[in-house]
N, CA, C and O atoms as a MOPAC input file, in Angstrom:
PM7 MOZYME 1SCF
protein

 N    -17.76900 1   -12.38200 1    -6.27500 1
 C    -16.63800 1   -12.58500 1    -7.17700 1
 C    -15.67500 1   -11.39800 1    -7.05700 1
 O    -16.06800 1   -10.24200 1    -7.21400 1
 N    -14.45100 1   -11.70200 1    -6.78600 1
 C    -13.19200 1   -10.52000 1    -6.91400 1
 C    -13.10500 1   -10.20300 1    -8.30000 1
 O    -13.50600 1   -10.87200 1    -9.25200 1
 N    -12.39800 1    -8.84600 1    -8.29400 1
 C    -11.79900 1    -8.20000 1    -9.73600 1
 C    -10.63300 1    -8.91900 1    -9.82700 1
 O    -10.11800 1    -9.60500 1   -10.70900 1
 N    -10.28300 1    -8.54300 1    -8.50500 1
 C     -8.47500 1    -9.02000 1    -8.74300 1
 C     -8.50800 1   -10.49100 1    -8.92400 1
 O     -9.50200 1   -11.21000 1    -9.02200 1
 N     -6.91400 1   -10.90600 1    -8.95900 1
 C     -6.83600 1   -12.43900 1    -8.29400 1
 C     -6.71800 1   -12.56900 1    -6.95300 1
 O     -6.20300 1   -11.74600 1    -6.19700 1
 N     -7.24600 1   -13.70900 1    -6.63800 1
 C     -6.94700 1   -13.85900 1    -4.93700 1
 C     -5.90500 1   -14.21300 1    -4.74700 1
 O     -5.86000 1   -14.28900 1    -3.51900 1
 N     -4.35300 1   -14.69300 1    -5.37900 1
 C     -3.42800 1   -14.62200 1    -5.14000 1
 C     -2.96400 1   -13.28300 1    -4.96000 1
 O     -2.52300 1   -13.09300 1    -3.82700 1
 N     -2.92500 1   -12.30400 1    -5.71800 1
 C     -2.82300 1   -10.62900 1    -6.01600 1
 C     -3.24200 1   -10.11400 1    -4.38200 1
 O     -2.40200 1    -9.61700 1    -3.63100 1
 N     -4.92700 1   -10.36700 1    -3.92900 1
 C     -5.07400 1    -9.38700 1    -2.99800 1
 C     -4.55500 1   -10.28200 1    -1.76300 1
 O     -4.31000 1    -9.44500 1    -0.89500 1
 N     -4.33400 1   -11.23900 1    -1.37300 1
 C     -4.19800 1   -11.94000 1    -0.53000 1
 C     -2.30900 1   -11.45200 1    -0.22100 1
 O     -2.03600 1   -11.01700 1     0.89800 1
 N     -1.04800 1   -11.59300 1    -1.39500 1
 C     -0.13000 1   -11.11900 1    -1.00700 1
 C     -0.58600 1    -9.44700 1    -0.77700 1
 O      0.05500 1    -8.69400 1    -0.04300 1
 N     -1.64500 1    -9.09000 1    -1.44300 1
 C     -1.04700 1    -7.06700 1    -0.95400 1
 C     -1.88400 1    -7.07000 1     0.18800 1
 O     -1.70700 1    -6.06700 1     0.87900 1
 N     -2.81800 1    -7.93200 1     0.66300 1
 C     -2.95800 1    -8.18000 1     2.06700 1
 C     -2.11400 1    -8.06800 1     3.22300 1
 O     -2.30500 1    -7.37700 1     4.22400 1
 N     -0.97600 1    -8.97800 1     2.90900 1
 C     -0.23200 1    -9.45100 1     3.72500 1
 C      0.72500 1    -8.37200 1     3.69700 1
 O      1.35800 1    -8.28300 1     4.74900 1
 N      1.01100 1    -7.55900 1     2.84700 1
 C      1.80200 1    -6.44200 1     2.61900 1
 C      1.52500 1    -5.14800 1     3.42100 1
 O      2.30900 1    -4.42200 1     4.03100 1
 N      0.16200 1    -5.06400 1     3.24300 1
 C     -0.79900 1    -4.08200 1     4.19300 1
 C     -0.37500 1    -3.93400 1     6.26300 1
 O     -0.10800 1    -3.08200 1     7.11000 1
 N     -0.61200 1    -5.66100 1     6.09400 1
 C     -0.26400 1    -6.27200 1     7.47200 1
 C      0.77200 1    -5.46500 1     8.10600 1
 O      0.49300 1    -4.58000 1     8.91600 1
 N      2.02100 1    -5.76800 1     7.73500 1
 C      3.38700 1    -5.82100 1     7.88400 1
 C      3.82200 1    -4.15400 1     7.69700 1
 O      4.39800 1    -3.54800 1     8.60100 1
 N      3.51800 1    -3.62600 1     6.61000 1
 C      3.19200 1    -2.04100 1     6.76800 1
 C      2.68000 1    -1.61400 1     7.94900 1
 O      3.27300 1    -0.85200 1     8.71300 1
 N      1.26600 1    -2.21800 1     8.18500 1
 C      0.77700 1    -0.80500 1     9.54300 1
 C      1.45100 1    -1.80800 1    10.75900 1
 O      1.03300 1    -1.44500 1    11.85800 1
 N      2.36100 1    -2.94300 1    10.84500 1
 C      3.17100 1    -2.73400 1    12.35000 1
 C      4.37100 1    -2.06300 1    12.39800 1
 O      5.06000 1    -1.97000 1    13.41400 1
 N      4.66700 1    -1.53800 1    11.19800 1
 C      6.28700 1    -0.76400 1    11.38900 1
 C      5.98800 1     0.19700 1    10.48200 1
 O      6.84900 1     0.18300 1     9.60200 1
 N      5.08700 1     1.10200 1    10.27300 1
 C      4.68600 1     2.26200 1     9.82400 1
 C      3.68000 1     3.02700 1    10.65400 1
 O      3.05500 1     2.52200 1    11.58700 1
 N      3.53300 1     4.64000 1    10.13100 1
 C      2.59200 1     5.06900 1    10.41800 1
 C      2.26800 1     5.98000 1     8.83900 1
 O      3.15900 1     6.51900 1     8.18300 1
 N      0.67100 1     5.97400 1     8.44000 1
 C      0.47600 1     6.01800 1     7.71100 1
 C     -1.17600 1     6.18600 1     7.15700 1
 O     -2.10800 1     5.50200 1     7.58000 1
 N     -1.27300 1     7.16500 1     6.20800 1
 C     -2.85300 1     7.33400 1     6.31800 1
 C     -3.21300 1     5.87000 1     4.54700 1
 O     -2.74200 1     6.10900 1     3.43500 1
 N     -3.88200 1     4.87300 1     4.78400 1
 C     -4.27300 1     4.29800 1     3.85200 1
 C     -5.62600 1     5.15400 1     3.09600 1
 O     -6.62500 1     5.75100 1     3.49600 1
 N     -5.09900 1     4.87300 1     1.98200 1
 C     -5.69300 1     5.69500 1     0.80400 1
 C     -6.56100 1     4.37900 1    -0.43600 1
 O     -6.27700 1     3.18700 1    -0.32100 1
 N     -7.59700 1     4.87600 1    -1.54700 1
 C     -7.02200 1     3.95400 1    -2.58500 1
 C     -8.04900 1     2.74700 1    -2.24900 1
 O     -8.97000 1     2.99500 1    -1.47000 1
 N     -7.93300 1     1.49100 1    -2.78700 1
 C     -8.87900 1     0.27700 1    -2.81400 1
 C     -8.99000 1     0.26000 1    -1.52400 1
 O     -9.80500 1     0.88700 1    -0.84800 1
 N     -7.74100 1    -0.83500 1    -0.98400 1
 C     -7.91000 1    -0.99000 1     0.60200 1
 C     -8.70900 1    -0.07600 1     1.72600 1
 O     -9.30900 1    -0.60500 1     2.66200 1
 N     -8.66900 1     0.86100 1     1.59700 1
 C     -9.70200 1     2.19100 1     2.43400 1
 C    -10.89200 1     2.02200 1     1.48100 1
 O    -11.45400 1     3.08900 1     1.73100 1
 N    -11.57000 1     1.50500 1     0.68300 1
 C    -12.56100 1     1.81300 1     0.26800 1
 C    -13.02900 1     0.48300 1     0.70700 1
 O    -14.13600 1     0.58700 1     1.23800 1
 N    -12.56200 1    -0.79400 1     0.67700 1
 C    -13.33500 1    -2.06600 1     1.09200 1
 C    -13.20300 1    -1.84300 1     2.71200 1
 O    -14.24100 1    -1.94900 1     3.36500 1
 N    -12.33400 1    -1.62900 1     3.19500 1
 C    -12.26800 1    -1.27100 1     4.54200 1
 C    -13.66900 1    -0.69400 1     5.47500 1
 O    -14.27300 1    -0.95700 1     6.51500 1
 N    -13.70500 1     0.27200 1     4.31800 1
 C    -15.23800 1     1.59700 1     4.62800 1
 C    -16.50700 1     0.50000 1     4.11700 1
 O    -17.31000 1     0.29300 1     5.02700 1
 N    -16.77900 1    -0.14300 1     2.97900 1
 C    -17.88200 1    -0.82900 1     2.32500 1
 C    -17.76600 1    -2.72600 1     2.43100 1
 O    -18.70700 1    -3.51800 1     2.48700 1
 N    -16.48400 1    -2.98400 1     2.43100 1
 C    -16.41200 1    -4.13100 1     2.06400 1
 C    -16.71000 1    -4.74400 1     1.08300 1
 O    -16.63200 1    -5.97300 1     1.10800 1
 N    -17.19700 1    -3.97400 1    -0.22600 1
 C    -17.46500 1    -3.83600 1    -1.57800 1
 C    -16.44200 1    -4.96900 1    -2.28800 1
 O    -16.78400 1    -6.11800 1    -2.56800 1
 N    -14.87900 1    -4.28700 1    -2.55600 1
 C    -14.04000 1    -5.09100 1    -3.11900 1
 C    -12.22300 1    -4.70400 1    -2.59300 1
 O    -11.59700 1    -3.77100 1    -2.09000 1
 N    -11.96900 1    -6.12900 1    -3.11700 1
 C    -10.36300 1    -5.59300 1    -1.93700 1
 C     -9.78800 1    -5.11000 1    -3.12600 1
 O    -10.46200 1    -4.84300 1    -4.12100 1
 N     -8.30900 1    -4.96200 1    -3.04600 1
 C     -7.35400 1    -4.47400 1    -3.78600 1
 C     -6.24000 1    -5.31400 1    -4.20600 1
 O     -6.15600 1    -6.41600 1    -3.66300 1
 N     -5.06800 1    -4.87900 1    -5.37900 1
 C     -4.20600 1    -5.79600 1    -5.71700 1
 C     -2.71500 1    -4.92500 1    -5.32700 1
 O     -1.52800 1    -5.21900 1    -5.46800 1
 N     -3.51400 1    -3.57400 1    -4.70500 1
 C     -2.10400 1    -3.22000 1    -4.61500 1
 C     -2.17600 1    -2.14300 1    -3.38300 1
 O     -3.36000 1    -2.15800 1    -3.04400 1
 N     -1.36500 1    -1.08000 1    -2.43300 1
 C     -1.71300 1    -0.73300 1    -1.29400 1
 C     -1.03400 1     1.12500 1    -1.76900 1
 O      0.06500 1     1.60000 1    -2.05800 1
 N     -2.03600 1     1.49800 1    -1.65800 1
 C     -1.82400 1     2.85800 1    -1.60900 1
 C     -1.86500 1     3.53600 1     0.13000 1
 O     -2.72700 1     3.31300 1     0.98000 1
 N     -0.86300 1     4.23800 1     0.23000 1
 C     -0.51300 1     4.75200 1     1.77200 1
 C     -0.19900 1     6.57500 1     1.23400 1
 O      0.15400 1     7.03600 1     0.14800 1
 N     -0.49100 1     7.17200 1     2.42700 1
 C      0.43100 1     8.46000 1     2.29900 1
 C      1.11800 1     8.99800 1     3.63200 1
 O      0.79100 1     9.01900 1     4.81900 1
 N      2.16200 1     9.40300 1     2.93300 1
 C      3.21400 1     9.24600 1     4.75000 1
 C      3.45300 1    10.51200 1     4.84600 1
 O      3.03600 1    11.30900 1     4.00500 1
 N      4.05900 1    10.81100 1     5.73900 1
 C      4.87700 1    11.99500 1     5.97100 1
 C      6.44000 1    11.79100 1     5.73300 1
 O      6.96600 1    10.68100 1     5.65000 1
 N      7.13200 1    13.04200 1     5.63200 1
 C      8.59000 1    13.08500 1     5.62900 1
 C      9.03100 1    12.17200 1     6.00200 1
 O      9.51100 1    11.42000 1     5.15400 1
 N      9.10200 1    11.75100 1     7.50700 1
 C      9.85100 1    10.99100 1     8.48200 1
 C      9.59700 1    10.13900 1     7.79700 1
 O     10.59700 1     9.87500 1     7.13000 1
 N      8.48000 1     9.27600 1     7.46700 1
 C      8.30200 1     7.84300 1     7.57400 1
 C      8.71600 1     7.32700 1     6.10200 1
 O      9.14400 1     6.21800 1     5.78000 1
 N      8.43600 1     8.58200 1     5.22300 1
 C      8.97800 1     8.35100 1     3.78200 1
 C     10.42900 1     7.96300 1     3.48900 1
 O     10.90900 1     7.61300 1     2.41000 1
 N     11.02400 1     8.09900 1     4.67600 1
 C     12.66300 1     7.99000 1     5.29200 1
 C     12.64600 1     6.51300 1     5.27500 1
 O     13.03500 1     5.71600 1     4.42100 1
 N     12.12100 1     6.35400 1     6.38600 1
 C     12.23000 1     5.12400 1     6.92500 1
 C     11.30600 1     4.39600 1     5.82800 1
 O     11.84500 1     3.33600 1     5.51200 1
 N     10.51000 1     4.53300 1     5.37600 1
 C     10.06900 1     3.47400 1     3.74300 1
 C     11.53100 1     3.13300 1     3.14500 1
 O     11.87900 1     1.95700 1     3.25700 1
 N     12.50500 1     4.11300 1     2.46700 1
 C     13.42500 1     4.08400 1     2.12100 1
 C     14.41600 1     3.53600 1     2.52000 1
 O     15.09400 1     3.00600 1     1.64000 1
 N     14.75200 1     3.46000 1     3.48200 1
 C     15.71000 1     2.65500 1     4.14500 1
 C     14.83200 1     1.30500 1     3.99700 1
 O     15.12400 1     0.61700 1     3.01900 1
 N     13.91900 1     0.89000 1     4.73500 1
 C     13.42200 1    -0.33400 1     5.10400 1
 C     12.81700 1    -1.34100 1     4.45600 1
 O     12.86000 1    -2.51500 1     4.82300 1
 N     12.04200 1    -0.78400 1     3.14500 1
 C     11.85600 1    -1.65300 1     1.80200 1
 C     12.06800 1    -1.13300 1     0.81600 1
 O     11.23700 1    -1.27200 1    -0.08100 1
 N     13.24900 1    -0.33400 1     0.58000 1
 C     13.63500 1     0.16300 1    -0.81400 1
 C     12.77100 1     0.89700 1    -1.66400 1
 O     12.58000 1     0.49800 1    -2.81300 1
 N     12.25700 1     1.86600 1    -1.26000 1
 C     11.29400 1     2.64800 1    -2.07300 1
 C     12.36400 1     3.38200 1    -3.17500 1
 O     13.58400 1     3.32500 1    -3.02200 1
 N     11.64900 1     4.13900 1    -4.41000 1
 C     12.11300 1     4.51100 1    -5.15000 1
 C     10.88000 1     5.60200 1    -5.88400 1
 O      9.65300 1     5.53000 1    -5.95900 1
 N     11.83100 1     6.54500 1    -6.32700 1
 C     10.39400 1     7.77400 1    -6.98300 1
 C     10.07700 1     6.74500 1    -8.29000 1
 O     10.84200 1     5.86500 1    -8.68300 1
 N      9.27900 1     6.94700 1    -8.63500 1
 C      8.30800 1     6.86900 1   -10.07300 1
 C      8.03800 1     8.24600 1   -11.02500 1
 O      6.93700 1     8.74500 1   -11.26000 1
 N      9.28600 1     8.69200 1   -11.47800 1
 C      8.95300 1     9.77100 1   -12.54000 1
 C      7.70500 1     9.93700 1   -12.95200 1
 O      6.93300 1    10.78200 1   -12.49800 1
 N      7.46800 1     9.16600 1   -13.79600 1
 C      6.30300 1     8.28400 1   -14.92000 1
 C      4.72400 1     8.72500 1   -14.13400 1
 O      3.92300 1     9.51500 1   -14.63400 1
 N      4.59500 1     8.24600 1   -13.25400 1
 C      3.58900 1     8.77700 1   -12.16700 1
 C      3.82200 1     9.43600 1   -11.05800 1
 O      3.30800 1     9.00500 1   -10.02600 1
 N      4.63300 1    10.60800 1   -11.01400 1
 C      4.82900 1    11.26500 1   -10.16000 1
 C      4.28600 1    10.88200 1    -8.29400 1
 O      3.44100 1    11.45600 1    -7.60900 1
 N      5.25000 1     9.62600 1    -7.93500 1
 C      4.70400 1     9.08300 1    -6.99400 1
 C      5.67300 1     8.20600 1    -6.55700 1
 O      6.52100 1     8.07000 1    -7.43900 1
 N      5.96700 1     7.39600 1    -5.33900 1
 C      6.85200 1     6.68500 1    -5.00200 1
 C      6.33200 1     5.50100 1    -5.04900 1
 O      5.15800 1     5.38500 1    -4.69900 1
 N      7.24300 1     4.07300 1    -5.59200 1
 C      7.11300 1     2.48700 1    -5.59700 1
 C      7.91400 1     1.85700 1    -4.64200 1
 O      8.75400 1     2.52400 1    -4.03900 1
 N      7.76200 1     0.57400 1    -4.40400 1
 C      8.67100 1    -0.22000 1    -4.09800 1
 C      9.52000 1    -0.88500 1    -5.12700 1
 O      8.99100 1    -1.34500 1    -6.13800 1
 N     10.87500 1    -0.96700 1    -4.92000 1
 C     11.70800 1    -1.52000 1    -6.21200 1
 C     11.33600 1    -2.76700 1    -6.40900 1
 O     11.82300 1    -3.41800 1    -7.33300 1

């Protein structure tokens, strides 16, 4: 049985996808932990980039800081 919904991990699946062909990027967070165990997936995709690519996040799907959690979202 999932935590999440399988609608939930199935789009941040597909989100994951599409990230590592036009990124580079260390995955962090749920996804790296089912990855490692296969335990349980995730509803949402934690990455950590470098400078450059934090660029190109920005340009390419509209990232935006997150005051609130000192951390960057997608808008």
């Amino acid at each position: 049985m999932e935590f999440w919904n399988e609608i939930a991990i199935d789009k941040s699946f597909k989100i994951l996808q599409e990230l590592r062909r036009k990124f580079d990027f260390v995955l962090i967070g749920g996804w790296a932990v089912y990855f490692l165990t296969k335990a349980i997936k995730s509803k949402d995709v934690d990455v950590i980039v470098d400078y450059k690519e934090l660029s190109r996040l920005r340009t390419s799907i509209g990232i935006q800081k997150n005051d609130f959690l000192k951390n960057m979202r997608q808008k």
